[in-house]
MOPAC internal coordinates of N, CA, C and O (Angstrom, degrees):
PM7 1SCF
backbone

  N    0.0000 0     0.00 0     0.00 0    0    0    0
  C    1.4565 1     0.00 0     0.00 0    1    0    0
  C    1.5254 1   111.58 1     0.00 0    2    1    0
  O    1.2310 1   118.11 1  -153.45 1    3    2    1
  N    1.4500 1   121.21 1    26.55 1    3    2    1
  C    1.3736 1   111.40 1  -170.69 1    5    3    2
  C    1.7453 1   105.58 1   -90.31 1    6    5    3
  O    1.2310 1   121.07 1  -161.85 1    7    6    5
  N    1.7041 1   115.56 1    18.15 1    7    6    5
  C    1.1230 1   115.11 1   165.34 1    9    7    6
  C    1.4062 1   115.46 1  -106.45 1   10    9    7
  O    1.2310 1   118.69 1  -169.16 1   11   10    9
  N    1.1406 1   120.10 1    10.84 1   11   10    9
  C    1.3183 1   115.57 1  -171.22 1   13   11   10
  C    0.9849 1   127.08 1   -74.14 1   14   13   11
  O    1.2310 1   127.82 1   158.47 1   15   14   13
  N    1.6113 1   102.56 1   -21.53 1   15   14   13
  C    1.8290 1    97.84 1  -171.39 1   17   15   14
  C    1.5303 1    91.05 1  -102.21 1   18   17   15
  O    1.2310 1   105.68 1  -172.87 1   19   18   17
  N    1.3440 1   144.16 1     7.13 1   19   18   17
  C    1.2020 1   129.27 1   146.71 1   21   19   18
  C    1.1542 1   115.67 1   -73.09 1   22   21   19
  O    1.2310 1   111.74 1   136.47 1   23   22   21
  N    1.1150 1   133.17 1   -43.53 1   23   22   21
  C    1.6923 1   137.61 1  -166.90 1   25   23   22
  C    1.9726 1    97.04 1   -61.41 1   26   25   23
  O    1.2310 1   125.67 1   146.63 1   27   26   25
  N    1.1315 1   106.70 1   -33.37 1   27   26   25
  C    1.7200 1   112.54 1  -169.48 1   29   27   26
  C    0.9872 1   107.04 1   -95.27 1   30   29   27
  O    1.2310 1   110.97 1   150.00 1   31   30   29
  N    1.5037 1   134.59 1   -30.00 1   31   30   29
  C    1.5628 1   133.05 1   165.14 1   33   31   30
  C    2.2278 1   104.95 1   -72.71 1   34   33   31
  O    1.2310 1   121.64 1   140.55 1   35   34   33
  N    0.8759 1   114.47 1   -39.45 1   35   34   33
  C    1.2224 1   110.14 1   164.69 1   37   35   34
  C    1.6139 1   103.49 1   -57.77 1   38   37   35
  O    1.2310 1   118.30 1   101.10 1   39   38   37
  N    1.1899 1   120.84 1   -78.90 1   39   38   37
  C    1.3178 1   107.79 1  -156.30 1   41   39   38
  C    1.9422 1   125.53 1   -62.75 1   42   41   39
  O    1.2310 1   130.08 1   167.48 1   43   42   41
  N    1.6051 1    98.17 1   -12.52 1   43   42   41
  C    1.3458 1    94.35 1   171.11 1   45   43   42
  C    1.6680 1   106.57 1   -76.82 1   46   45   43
  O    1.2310 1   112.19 1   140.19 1   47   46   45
  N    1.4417 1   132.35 1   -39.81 1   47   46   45
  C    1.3661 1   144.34 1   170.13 1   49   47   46
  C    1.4338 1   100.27 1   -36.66 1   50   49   47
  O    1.2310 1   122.96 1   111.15 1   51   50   49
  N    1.1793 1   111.94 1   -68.85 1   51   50   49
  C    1.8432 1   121.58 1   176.64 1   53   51   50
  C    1.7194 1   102.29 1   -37.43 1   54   53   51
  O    1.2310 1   133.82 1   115.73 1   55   54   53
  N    1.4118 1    90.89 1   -64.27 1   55   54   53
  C    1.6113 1   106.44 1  -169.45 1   57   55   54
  C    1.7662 1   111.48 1   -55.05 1   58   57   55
  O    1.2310 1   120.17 1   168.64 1   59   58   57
  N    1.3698 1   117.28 1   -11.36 1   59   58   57
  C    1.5307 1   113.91 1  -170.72 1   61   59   58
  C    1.6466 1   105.10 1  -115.28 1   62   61   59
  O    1.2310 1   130.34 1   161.93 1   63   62   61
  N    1.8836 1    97.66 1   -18.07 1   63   62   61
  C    1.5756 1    98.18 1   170.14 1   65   63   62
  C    1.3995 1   116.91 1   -71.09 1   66   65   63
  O    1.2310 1   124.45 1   145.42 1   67   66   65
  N    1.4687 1   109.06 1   -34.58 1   67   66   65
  C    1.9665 1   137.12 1  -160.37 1   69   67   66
  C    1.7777 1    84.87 1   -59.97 1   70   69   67
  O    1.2310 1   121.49 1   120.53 1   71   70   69
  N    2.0846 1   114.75 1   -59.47 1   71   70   69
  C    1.6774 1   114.11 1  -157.90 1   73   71   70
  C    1.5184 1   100.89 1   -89.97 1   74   73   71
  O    1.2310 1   116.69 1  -144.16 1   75   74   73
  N    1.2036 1   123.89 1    35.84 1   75   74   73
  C    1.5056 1   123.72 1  -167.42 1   77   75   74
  C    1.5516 1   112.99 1  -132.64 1   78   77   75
  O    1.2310 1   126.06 1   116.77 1   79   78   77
  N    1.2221 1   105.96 1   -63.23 1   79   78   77
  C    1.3880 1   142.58 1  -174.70 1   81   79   78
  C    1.5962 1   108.40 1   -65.52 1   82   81   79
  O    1.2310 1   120.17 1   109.84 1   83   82   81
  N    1.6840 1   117.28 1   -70.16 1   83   82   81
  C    1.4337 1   118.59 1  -169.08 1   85   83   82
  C    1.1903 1   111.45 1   -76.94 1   86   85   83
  O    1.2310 1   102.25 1   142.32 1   87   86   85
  N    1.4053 1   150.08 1   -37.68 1   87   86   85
  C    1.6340 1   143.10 1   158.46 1   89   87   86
  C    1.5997 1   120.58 1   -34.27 1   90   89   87
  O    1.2310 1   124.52 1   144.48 1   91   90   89
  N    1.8033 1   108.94 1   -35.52 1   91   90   89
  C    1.4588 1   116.14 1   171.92 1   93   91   90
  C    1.1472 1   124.72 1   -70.01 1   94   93   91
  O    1.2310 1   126.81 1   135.61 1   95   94   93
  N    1.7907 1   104.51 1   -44.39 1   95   94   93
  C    1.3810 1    91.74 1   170.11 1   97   95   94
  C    1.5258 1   123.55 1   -92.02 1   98   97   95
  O    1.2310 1   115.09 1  -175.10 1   99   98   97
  N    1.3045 1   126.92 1     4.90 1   99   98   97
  C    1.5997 1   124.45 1   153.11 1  101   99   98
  C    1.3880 1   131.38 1   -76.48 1  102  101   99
  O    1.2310 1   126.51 1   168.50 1  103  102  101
  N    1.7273 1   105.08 1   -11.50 1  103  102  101
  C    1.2242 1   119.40 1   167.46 1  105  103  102
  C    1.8072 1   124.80 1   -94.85 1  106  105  103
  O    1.2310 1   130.21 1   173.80 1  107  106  105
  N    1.2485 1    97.91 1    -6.20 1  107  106  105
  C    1.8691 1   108.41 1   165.52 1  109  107  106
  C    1.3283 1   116.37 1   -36.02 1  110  109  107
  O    1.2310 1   121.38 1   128.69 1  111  110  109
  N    1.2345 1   114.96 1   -51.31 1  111  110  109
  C    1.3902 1   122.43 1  -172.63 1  113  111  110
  C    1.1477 1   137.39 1   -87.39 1  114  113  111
  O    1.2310 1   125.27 1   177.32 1  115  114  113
  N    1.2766 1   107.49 1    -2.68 1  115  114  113
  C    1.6082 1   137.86 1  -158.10 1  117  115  114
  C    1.6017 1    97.27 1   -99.85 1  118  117  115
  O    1.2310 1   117.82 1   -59.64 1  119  118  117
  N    1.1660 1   121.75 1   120.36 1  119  118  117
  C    2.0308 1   121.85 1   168.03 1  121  119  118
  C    1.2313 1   120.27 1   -68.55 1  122  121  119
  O    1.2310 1   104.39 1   -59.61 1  123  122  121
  N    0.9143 1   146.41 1   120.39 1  123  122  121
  C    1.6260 1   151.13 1   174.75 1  125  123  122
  C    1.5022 1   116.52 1    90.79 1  126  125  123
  O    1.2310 1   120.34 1  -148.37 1  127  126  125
  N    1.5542 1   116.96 1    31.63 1  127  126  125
  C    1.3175 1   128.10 1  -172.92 1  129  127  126
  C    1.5799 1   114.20 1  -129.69 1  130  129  127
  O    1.2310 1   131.79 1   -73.10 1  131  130  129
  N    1.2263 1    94.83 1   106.90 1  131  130  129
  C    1.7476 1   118.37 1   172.66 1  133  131  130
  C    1.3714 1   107.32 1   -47.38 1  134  133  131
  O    1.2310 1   129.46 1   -31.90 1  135  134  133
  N    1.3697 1    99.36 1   148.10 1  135  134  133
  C    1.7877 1    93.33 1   163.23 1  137  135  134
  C    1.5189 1   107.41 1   -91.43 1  138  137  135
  O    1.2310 1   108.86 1   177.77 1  139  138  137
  N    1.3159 1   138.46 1    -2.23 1  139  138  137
  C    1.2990 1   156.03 1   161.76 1  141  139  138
  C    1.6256 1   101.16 1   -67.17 1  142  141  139
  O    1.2310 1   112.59 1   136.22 1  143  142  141
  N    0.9005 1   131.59 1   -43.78 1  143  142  141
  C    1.7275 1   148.72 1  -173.95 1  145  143  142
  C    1.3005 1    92.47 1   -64.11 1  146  145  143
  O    1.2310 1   125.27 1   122.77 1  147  146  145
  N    1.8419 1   107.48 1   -57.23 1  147  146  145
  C    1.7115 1   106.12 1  -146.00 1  149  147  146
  C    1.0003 1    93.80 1  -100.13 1  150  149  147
  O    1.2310 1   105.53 1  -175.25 1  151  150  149
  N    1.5134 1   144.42 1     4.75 1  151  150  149
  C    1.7505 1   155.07 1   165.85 1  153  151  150
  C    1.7083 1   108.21 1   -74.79 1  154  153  151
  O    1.2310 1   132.56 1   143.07 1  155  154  153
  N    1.8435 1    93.35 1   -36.93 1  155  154  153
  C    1.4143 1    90.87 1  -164.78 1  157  155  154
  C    1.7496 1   104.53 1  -102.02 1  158  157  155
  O    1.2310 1   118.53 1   174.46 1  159  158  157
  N    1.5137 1   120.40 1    -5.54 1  159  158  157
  C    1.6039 1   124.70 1   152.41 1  161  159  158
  C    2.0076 1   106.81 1   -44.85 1  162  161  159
  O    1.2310 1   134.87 1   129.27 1  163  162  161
  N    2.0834 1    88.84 1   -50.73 1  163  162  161
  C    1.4815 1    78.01 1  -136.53 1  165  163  162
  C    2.0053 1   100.10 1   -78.52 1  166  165  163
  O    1.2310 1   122.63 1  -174.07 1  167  166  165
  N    1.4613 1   112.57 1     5.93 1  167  166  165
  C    1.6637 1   135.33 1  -175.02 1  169  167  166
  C    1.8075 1    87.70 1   -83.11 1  170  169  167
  O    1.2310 1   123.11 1   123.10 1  171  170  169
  N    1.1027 1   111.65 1   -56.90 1  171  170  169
  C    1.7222 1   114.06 1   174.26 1  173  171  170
  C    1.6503 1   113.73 1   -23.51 1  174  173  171
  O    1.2310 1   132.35 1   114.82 1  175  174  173
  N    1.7177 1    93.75 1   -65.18 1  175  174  173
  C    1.5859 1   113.20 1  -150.22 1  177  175  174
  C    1.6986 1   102.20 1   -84.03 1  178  177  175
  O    1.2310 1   127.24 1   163.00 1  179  178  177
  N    1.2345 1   103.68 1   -17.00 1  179  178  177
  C    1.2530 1   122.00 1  -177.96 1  181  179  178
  C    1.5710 1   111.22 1   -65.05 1  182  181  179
  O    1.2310 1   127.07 1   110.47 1  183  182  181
  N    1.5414 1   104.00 1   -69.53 1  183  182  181
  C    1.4462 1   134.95 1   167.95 1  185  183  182
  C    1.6408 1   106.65 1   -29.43 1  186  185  183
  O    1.2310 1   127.56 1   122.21 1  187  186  185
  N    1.1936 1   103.06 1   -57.79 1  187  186  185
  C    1.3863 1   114.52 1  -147.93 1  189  187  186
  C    1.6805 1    97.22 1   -83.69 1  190  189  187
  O    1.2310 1   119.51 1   150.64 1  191  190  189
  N    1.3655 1   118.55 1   -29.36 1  191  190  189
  C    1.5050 1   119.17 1  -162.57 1  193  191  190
  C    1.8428 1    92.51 1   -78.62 1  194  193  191
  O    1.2310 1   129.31 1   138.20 1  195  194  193
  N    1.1139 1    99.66 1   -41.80 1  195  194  193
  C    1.5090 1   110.08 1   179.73 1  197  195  194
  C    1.7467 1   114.63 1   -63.64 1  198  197  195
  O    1.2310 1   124.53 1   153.70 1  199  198  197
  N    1.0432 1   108.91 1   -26.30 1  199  198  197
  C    1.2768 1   113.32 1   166.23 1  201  199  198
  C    1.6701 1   133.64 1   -93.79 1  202  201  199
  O    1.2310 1   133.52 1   156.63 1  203  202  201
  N    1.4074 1    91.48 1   -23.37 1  203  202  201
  C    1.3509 1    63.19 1   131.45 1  205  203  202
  C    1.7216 1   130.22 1   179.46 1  206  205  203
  O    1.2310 1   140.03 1   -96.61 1  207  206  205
  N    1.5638 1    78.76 1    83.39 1  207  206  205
  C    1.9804 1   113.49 1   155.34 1  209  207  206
  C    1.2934 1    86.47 1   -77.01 1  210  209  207
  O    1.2310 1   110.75 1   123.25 1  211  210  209
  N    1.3949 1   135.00 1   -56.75 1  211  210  209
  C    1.7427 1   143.30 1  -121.35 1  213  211  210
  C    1.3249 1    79.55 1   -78.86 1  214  213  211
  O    1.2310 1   118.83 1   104.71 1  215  214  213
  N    1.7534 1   119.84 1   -75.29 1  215  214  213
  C    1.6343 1   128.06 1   176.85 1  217  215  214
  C    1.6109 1   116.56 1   -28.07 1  218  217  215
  O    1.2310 1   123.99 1   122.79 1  219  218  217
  N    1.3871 1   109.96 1   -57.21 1  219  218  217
  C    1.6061 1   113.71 1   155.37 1  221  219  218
  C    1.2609 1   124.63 1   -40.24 1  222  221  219
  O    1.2310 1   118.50 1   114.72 1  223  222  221
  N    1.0291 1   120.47 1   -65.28 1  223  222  221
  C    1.9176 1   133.10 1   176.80 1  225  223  222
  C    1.3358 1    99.50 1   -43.90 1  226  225  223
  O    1.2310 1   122.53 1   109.75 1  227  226  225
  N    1.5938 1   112.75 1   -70.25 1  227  226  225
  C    1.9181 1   103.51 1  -173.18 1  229  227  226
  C    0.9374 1   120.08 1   -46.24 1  230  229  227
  O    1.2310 1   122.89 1   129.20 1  231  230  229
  N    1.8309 1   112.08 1   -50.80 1  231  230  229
  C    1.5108 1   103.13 1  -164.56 1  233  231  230
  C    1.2066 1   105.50 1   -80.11 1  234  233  231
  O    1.2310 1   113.93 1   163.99 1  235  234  233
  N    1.4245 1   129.09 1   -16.01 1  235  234  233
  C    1.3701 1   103.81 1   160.96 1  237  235  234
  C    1.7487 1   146.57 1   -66.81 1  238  237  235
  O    1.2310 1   132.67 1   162.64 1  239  238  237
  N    1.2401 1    93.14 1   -17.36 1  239  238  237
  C    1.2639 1   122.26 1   161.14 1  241  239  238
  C    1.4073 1   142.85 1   -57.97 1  242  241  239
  O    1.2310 1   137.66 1   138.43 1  243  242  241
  N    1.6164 1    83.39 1   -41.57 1  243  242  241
  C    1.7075 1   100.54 1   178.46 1  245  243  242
  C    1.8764 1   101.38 1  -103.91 1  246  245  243
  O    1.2310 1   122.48 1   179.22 1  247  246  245
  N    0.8421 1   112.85 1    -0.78 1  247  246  245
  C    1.6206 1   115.68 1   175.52 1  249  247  246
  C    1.6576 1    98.75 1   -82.97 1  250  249  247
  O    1.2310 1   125.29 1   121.77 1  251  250  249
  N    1.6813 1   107.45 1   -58.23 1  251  250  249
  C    1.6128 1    98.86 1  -172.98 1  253  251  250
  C    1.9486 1   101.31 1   -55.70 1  254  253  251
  O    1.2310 1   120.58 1   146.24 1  255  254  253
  N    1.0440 1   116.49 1   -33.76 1  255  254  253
  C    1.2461 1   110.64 1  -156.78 1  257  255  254
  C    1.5908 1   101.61 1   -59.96 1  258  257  255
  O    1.2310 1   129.34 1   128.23 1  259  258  257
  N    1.3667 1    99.61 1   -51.77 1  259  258  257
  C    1.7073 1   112.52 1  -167.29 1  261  259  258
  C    1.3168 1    86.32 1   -54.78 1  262  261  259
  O    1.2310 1   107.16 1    97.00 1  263  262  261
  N    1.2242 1   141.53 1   -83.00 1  263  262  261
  C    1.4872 1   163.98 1  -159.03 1  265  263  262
  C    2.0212 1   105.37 1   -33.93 1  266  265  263
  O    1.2310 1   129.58 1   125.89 1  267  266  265
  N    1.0986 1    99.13 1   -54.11 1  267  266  265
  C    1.6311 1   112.18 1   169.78 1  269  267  266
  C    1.4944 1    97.09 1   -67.05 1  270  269  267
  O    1.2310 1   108.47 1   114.70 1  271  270  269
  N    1.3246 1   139.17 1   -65.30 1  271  270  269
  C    1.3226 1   132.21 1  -158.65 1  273  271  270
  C    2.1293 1   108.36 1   -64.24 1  274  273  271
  O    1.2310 1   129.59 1   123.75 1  275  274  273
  N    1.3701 1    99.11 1   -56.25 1  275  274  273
  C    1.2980 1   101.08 1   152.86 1  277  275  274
  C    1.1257 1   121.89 1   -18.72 1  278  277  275
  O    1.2310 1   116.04 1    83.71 1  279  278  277
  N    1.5508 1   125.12 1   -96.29 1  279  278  277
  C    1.4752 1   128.34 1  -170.63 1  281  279  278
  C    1.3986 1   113.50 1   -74.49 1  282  281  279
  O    1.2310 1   113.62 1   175.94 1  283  282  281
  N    1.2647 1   129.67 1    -4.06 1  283  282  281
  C    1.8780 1   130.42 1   143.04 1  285  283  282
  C    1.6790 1    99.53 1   -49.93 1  286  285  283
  O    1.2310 1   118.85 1   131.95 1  287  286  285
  N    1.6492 1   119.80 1   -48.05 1  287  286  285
  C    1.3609 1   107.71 1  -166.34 1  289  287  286
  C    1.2480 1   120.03 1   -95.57 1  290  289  287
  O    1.2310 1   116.61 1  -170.37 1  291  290  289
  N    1.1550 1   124.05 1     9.63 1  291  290  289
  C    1.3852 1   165.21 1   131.42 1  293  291  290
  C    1.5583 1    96.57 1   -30.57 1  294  293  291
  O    1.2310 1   126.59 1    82.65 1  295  294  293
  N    0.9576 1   104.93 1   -97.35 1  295  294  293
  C    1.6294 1   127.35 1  -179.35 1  297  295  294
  C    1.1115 1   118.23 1   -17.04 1  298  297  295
  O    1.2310 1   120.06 1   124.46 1  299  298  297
  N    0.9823 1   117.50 1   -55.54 1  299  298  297
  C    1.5017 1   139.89 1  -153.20 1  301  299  298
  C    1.2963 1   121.62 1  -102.29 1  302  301  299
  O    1.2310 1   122.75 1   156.69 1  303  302  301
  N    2.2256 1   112.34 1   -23.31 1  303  302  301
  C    1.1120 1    95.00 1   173.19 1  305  303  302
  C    1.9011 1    83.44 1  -159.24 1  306  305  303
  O    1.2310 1   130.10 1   -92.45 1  307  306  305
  N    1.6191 1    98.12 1    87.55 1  307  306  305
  C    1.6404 1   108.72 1   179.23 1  309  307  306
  C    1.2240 1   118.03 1   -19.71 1  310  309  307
  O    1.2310 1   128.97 1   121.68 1  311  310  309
  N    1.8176 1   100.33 1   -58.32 1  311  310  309
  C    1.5325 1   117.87 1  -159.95 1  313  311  310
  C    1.7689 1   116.43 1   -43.07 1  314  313  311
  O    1.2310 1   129.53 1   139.71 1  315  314  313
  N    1.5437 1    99.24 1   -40.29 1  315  314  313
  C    1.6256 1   108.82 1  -165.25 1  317  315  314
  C    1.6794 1   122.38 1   -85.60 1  318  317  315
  O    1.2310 1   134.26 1  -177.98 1  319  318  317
  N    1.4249 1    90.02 1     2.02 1  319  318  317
  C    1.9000 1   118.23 1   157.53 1  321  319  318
  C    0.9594 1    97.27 1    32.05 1  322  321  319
  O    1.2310 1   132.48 1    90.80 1  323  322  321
  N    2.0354 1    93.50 1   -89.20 1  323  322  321
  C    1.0687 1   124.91 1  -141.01 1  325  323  322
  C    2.0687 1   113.64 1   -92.57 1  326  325  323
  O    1.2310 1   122.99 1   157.67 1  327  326  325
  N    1.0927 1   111.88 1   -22.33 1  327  326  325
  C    1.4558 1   127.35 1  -175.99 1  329  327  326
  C    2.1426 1    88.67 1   -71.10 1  330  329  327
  O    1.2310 1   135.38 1   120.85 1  331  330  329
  N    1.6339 1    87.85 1   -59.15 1  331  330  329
  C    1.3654 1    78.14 1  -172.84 1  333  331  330
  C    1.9329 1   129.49 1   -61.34 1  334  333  331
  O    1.2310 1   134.64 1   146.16 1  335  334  333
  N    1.7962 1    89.29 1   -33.84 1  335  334  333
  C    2.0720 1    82.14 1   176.38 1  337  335  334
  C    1.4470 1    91.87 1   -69.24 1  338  337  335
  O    1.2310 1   102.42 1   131.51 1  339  338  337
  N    1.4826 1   149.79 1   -48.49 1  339  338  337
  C    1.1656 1   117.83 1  -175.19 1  341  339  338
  C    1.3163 1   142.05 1   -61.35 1  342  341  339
  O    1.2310 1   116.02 1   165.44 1  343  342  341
  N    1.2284 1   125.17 1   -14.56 1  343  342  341
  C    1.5844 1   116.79 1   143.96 1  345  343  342
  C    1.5411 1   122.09 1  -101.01 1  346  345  343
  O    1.2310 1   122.54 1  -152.93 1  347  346  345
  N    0.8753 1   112.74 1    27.07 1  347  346  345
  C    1.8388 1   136.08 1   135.04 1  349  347  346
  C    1.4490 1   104.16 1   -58.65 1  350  349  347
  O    1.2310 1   116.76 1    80.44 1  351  350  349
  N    1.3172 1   123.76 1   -99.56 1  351  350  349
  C    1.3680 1   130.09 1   158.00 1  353  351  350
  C    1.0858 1   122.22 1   -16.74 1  354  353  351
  O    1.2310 1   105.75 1   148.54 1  355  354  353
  N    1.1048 1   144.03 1   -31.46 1  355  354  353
  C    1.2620 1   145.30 1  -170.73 1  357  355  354
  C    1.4061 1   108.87 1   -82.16 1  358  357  355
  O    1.2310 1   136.53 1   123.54 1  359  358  357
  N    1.6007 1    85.60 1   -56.46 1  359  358  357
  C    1.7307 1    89.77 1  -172.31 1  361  359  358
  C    1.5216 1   107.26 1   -92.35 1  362  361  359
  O    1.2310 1   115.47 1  -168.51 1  363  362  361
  N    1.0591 1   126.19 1    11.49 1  363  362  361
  C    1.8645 1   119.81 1   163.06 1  365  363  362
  C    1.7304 1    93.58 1   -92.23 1  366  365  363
  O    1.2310 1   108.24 1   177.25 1  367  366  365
  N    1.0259 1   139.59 1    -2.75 1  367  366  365
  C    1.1748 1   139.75 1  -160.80 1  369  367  366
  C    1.8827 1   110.79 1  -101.93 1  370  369  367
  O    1.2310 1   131.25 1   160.64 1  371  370  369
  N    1.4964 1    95.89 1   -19.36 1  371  370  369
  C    1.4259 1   108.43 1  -152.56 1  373  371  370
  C    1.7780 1    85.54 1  -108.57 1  374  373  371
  O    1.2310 1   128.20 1   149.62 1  375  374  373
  N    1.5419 1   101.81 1   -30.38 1  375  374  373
  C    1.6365 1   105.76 1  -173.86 1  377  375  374
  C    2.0769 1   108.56 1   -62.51 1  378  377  375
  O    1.2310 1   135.91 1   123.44 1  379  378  377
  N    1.6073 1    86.80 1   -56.56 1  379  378  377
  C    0.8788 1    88.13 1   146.58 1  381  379  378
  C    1.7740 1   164.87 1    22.59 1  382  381  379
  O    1.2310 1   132.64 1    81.18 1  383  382  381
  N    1.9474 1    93.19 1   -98.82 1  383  382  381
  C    1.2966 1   103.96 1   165.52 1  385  383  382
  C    1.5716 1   103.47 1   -96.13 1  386  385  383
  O    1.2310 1   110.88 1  -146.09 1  387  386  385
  N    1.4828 1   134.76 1    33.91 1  387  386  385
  C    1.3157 1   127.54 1   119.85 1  389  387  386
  C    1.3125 1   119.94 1   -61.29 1  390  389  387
  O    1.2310 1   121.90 1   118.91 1  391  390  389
  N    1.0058 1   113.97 1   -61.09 1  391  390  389
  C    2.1415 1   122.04 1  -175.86 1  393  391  390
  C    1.3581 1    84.57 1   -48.99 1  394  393  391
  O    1.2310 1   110.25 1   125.21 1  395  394  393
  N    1.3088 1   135.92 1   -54.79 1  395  394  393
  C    1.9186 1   117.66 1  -164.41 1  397  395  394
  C    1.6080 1   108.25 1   -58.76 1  398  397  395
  O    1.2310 1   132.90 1   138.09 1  399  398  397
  N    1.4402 1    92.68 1   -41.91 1  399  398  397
  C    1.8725 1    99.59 1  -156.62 1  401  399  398
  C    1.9618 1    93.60 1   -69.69 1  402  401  399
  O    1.2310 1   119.12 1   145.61 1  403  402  401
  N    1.4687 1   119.29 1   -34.39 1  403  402  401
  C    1.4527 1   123.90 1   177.78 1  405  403  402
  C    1.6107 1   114.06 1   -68.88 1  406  405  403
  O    1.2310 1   118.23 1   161.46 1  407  406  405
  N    1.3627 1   120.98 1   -18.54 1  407  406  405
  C    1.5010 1   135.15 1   171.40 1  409  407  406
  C    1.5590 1   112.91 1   -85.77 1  410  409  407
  O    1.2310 1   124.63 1   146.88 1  411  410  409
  N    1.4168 1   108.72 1   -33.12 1  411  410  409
  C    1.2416 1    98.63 1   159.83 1  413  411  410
  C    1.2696 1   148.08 1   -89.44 1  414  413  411
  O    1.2310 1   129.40 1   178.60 1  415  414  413
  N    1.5826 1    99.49 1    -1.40 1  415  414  413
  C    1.5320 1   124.32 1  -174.70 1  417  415  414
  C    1.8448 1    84.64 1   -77.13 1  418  417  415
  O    1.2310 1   129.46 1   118.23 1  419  418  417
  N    1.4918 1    99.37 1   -61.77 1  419  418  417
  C    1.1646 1    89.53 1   175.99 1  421  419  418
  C    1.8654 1   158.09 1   -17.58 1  422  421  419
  O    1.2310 1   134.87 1   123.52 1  423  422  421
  N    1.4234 1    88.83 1   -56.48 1  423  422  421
  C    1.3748 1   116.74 1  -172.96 1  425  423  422
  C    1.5898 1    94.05 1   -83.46 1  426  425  423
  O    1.2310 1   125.45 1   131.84 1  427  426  425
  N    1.6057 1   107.14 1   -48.16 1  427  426  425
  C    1.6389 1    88.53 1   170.93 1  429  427  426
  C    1.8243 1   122.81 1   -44.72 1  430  429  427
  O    1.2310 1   118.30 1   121.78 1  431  430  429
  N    1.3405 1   120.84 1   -58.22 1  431  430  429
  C    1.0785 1   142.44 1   170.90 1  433  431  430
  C    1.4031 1   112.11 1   -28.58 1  434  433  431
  O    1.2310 1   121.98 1   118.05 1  435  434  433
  N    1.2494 1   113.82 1   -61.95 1  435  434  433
  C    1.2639 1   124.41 1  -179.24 1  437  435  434
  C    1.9658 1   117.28 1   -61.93 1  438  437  435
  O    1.2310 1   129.15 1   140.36 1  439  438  437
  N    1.3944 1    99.98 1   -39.64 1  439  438  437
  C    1.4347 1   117.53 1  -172.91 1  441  439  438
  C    1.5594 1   133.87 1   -86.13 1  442  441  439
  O    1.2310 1   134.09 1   144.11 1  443  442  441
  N    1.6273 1    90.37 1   -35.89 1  443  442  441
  C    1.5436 1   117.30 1  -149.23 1  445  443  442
  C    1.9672 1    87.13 1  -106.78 1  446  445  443
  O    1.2310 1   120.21 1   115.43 1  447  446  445
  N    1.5053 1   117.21 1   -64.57 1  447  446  445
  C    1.3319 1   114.84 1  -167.46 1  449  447  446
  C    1.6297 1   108.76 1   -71.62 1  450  449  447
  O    1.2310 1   120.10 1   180.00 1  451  450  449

């Protein structure tokens, strides 16, 4: 791993050229538009896409987990079926209204700031 912290210092560099760089030059053409304006669109879209993959990533994460642990307890003891898919359900439900509450941070972000 003695490349790692190059591979991650490159890609944040990439990553600060990518929210810096492309808003300026899509905003060239545009009348009454800062490159401070079109720096701080493209820090928005940036922010927000990243937020939420991340919301995506967990809950996807913690869904397989529940979901595998579930049908392990499944497995092992038929009878409790039903006790067990219901806090299955419950708690994919709750994961869930994270992804909503991270979509709405979002849209604020995008709309509101």
């Amino acid at each position: 791993m003695k490349y790692g912290k190059r591979v991650l210092c490159f890609a944040l560099v990439l990553l600060l050229v990518i929210a810096f760089a492309t808003p300026v030059a899509l905003a060239q053409g545009v009348a009454g538009v800062t490159a401070l304006e079109a720096a701080f669109v493209g820090i928005k879209a940036l922010a927000s896409g990243m937020a939420i993959g991340i919301a995506g990533l967990g809950a996807a994460i913690g869904m397989g987990i529940a979901i595998g642990r579930a049908v392990d307890g499944i497995s092992r003891q038929p009878e409790a079926e039903g006790k067990i898919r219901t806090n299955l359900l419950l708690g994919i439900v709750f994961i869930e209204t994270v992804i909503i509450y991270a979509l709405i941070v979002v849209i604020l972000i995008i709309f509101v700031l």
